[in-house]
C-alpha positions in Angstrom: -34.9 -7.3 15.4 -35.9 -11.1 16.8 -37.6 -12.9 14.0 -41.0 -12.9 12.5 -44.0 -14.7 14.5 -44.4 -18.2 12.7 -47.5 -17.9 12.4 -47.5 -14.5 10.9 -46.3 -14.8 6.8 -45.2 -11.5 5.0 -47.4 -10.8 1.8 -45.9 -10.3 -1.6 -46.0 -6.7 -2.3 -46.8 -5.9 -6.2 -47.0 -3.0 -6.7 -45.5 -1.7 -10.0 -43.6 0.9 -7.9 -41.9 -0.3 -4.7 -40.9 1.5 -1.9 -37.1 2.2 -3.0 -34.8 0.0 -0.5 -32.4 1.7 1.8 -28.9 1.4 0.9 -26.4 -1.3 2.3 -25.4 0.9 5.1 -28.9 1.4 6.3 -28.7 -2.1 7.8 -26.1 -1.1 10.1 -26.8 2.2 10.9 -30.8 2.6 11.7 -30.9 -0.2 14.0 -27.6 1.8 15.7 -29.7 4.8 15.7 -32.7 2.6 17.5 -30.3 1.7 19.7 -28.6 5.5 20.6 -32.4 6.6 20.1 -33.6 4.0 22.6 -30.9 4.9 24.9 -32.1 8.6 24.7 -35.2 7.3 26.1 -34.4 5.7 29.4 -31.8 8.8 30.2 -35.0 10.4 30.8 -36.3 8.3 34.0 -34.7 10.4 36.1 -36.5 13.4 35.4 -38.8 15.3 37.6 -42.6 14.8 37.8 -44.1 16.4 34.7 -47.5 17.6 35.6 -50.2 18.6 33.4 -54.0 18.5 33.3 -55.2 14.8 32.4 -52.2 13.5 34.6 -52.9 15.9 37.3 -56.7 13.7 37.2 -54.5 10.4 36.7 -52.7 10.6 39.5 -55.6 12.0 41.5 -57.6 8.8 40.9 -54.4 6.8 41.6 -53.8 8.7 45.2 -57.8 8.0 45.7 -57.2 4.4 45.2 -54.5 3.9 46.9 -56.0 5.3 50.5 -58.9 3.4 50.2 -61.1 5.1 48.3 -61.5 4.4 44.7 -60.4 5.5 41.8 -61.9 8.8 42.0 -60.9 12.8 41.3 -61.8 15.1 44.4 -64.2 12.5 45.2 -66.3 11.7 41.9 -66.0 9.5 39.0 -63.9 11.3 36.3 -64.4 10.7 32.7 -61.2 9.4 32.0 -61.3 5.8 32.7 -59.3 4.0 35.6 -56.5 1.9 33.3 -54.0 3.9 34.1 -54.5 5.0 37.5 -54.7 1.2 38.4 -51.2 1.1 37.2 -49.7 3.5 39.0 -51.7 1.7 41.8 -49.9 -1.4 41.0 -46.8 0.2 41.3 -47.5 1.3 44.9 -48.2 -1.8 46.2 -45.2 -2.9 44.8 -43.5 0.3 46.7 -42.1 2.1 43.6 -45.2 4.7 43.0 -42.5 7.3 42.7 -41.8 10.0 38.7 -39.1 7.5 37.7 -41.2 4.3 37.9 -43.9 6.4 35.9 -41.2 7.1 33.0 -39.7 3.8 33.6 -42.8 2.1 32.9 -43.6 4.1 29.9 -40.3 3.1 28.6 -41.2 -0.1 28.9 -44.8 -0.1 26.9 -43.1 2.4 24.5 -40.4 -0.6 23.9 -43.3 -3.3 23.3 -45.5 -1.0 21.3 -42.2 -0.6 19.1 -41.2 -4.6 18.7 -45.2 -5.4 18.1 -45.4 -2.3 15.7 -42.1 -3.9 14.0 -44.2 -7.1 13.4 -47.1 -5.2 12.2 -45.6 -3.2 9.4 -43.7 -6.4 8.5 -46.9 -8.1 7.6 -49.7 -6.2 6.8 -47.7 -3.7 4.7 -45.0 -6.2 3.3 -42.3 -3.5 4.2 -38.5 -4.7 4.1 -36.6 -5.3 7.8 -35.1 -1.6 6.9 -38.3 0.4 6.1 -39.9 -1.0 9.1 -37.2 -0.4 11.3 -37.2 3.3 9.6 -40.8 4.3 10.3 -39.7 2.9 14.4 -36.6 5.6 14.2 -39.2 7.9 12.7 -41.7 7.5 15.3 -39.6 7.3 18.6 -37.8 10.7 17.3 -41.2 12.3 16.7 -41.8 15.1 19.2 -45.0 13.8 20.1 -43.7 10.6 21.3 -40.6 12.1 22.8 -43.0 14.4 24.9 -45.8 11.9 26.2 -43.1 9.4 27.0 -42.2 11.9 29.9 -45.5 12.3 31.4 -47.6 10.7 33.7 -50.4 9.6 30.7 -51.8 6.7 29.4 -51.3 7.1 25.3 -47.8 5.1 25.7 -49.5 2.7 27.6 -52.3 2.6 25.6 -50.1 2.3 22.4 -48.3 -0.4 24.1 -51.0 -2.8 24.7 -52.8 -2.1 21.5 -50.2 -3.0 19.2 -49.3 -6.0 21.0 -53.2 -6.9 21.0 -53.2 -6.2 17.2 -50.3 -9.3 16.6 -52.3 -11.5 18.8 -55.3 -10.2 16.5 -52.9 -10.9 13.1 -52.2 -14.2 14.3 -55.8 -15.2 14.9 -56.8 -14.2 11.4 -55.3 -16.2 8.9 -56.0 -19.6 11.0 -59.5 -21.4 11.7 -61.2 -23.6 13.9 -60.3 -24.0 17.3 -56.7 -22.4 16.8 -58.7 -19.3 15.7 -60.7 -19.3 19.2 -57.7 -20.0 21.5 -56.1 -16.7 19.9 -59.2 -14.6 20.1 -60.2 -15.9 23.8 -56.4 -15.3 24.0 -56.7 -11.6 23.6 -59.8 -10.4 25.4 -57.8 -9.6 28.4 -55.3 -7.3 26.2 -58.8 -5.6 24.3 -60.3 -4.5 28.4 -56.8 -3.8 29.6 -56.6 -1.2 26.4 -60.4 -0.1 27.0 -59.6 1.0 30.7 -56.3 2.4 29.4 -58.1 4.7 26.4 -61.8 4.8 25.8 -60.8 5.1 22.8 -59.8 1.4 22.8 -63.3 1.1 21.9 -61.9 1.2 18.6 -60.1 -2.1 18.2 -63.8 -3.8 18.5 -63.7 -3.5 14.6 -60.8 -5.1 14.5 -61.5 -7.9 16.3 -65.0 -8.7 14.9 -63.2 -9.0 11.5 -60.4 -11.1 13.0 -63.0 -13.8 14.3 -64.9 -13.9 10.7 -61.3 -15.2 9.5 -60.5 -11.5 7.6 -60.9 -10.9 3.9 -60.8 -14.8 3.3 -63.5 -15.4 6.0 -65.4 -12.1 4.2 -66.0 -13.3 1.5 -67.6 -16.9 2.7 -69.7 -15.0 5.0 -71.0 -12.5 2.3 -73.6 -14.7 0.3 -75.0 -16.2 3.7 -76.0 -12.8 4.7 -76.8 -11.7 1.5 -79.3 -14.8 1.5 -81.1 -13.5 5.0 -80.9 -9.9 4.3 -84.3 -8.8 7.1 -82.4 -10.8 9.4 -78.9 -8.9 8.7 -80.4 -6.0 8.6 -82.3 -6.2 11.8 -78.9 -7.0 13.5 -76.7 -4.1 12.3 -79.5 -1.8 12.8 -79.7 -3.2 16.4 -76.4 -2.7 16.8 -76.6 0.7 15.5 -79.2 2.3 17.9 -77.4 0.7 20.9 -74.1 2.4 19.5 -75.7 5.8 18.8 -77.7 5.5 22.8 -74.1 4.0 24.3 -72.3 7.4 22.7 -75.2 10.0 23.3 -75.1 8.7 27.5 -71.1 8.4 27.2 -69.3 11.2 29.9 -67.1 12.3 26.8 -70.5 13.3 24.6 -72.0 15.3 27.6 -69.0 16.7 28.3 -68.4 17.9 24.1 -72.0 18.2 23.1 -72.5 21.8 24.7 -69.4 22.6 22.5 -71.0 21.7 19.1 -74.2 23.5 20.3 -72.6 26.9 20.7 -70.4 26.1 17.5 -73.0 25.5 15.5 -73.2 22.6 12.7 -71.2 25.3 9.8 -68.8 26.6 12.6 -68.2 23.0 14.1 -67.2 21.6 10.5 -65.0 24.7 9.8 -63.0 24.3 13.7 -62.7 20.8 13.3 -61.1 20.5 9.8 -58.7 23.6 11.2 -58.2 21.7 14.3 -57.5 18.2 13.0 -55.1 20.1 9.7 -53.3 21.5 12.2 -52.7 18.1 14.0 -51.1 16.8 10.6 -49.2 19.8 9.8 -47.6 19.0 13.5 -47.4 15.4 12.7 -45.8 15.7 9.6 -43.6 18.9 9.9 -42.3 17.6 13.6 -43.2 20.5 15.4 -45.6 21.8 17.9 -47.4 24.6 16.6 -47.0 26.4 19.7 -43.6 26.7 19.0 -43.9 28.3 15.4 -44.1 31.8 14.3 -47.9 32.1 14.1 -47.3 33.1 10.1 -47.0 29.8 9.6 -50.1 28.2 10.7 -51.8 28.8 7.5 -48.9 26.7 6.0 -49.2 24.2 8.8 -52.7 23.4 8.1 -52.0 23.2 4.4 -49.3 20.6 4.9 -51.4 18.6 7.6 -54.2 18.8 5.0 -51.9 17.4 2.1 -50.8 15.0 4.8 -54.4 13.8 5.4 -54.8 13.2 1.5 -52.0 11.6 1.0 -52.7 8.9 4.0 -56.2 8.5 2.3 -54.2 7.6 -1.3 -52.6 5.0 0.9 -55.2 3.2 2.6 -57.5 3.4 -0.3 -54.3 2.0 -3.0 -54.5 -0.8 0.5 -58.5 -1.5 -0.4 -58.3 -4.9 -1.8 -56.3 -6.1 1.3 -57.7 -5.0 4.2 -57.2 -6.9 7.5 -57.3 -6.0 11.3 -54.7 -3.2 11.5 -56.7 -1.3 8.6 -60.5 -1.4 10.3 -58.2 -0.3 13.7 -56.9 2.8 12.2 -60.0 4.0 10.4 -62.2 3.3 13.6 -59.7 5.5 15.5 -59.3 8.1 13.1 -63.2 8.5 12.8 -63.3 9.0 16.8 -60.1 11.3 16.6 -61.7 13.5 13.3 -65.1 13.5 15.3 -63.4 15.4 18.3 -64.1 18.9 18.5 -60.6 20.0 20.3 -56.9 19.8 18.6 -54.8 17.3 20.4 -51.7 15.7 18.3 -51.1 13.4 21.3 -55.0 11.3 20.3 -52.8 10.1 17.1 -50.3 8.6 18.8 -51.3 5.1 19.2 -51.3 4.3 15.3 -48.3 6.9 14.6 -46.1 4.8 12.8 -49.2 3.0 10.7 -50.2 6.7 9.8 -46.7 7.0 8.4 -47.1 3.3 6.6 -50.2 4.9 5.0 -48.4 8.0 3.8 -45.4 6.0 2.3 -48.0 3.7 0.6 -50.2 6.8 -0.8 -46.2 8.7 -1.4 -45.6 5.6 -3.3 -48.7 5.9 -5.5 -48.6 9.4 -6.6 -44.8 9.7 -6.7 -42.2 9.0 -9.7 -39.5 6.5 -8.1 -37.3 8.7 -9.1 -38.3 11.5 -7.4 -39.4 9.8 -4.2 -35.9 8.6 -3.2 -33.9 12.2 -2.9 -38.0 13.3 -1.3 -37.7 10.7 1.3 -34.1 11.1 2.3 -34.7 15.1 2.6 -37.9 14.8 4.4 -36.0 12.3 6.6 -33.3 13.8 7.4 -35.5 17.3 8.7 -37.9 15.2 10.9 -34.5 13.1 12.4 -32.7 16.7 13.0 -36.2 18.2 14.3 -36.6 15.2 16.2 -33.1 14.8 17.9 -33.7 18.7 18.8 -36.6 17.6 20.9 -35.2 15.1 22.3 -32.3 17.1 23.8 -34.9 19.6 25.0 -36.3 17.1 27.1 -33.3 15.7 28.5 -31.9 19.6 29.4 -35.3 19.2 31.4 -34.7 15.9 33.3 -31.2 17.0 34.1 -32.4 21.0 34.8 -32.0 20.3 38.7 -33.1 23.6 40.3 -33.9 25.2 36.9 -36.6 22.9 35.9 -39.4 24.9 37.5 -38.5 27.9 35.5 -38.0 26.1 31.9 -40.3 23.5 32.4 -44.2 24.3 31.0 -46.1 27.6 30.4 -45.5 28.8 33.9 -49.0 28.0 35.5 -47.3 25.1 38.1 -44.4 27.1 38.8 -44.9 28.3 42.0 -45.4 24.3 42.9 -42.6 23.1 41.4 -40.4 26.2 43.5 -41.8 25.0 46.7 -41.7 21.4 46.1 -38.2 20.7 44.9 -37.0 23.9 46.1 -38.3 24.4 49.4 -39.1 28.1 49.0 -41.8 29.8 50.1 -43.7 32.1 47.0 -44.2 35.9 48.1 -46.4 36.8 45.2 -50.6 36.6 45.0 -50.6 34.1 42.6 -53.0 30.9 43.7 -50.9 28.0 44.2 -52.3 24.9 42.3 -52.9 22.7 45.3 -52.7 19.2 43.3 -50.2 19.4 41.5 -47.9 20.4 45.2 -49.9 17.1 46.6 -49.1 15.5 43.9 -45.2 16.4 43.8 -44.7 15.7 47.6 -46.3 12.4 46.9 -45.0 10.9 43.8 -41.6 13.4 42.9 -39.2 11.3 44.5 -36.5 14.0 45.1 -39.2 15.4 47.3 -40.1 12.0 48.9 -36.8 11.3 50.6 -36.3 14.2 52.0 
């Protein structure tokens, strides 16, 4: 990996039970898997268009923008802001707007998030070149990355720009005066770019208040001043509250959600969403889409995703006494996530290899060294061999050719995908779903030169 940031300094980790090192051989032989892993990746630009709901509204808003018209979804505003369709846009005016520029260019963010992520770990968790470059292998051969990398969304994007915006971020914070400024004016392009990519970008404002106050150092300076004017202090955070609770309450995702919570019910609403959000981590950890497990073992899913959840909790709160930009940018994101009333894995993707950070750190805590090697090299090796299983999936897909509309999805854009690349014309009374054929003759560039 290209060296450290100068201005970024790894911390002495202390802790009476470090993170047992990888042996010799590891130094070789992850960053050859990277590589193999990497190269995995980019075989996958050629596949065809993979369609689903949100990019179906993506590429809507980027068609609407393109003919003139805004970014807009059958002619209204949707709630999923324009970050992503304007990139797709870009890449039309550049005369590339085609399925393997969209991968392409999710190769591309996926490779910065990775570098910046690299950087990240590195220096706010003190981890060694090899455990860092672990949790990357980790997270590129997790299922959920493997599968968003291949469609036409804006998480790899999004992850992309955040991390890289979180190293600008680490290499405000430890320096003052005017340096300090030039960094933070520095990255308030990256924070809009990564609020139009995500809403949820919203959650890196945390992150950068504490980077301007100069971090934990800065903190504790600050602390007696506003403990000195404590009606003024108070004043501004509860100003700052009401606007946040009126911004969320007139916010399209809120009016879209609230009628959910209202038929729930408060009990029912609790209950869902700590079923909902378990099962997220019992995906997360275990490496598999619950979708694709017997159904026996959901129970067991949401057991392990709720150990999972504890045992990230043990890690950030053994992290308490140093807590700096990345930190404040997980829990903000993770309070958004755990708030949502719907399960969707792919919403933990931008922090996925900090979440695994976390875990080590809270593994490390309640573990015995002894124990946690032979734990960590099992566990490994399963996610790896779950992980290069998904990964083949997806390339049988890219590389289907006339197959992929029958292996590709639960079905519902079959009949698109059959008269799009195939030419055929469908006999049966099923509706044909008009967007996503508009879509494919548009942007599926098998279908394009004909």
């Amino acid at each position: 990996m290209p060296g450290t940031p100068a201005s970024i300094n790894h911390p002495v980790e202390t802790n009476s039970n470090p993170i047992p090192a990888p042996p010799r051989a590891a130094r070789v032989a992850i960053p050859l898997a990277l590589a193999i892993v990497s190269l995995a990746y980019l075989a996958q630009i050629p596949t065809p268009l993979r369609l689903i709901t949100d990019g179906i509204d993506y590429l809507l808003q980027a068609s609407s923008a393109i003919d003139g018209h805004g970014f807009l979804s059958h002619g209204v505003h949707s709630m999923r802001p324009p970050g992503y369709p304007a990139l797709i846009f870009l890449l039309a005016k550049a005369g590339i707007a085609t399925s393997w520029a969209i991968v392409a260019l999710n190769c591309a963010l996926l490779g910065i998030g990775c570098w910046a992520s690299y950087f990240l770990l590195r220096h706010s968790f003190a981890f060694s070149r090899e455990v860092a470059q672990l949790i990357l292998l980790l997270t590129l051969l997790s299922f959920i990355v493997i599968r968003n990398a291949a469609y036409p969304l804006s998480d790899i994007c999004f992850f992309g720009a955040s991390t890289s915006y979180l190293l600008v971020l680490m290499r405000a914070e430890p320096v003052s005066g005017s340096r300090r400024l030039w960094w933070l004016l520095f990255s308030l392009p990256l924070l809009v770019l990564c609020i139009e990519l995500r809403t949820i970008g919203i959650a890196l404002i945390p992150a950068l208040l504490w980077a301007t106050i100069g971090g934990a150092d800065g903190a504790m300076h600050i602390y007696p001043i506003l403990r000195s004017h404590r009606f003024t202090t108070f004043a501004l955070l509860s100003a700052v509250l009401v606007f946040g609770i009126v911004a969320l309450f007139h916010s399209r995702y809120l009016q879209f959600n609230l009628p959910i919570f209202h038929a729930r019910g408060f009990t029912r609403a609790i209950a869902t969403n700590i079923e909902f959000h378990s099962t997220e981590w019992g995906e997360m950890a275990s490496n598999a889409p619950a979708s694709k497990l017997p159904r026996m073992l959901g129970l067991p899913l949401r057991i392990f995703g709720a150990l999972a959840i504890v045992v990230c909790a043990v890690g950030i709160w053994t992290r308490r006494s140093r807590p700096d930009s990345l930190m404040l940018y997980v829990l903000a994101l993770a309070s958004i996530v755990l708030a949502y009333p719907w399960a969707d894995t792919r919403l933990w993707l931008p922090v996925l290899p900090f979440l695994m950070a976390y875990v080590l750190t809270g593994l490390r805590r309640l573990t015995p060294r002894e124990t946690l090697r032979p734990l960590l090299v099992a566990y490994g090796f399963i996610f790896c061999v779950l992980g290069i299983a998904a990964l083949v999936f997806s390339t049988r897909l890219t590389y289907a050719g006339a197959r992929f509309p029958d292996i590709y999805g639960d079905g519902n854009l079959r009949d698109a995908y059959r008269i799009a690349l195939r030419g055929e014309t469908v006999e049966n009374n099923n509706p044909i779903h008009k967007d996503a054929l508009y879509l494919l003759r548009r942007y599926e560039w098998r279908v394009t030169r004909k």
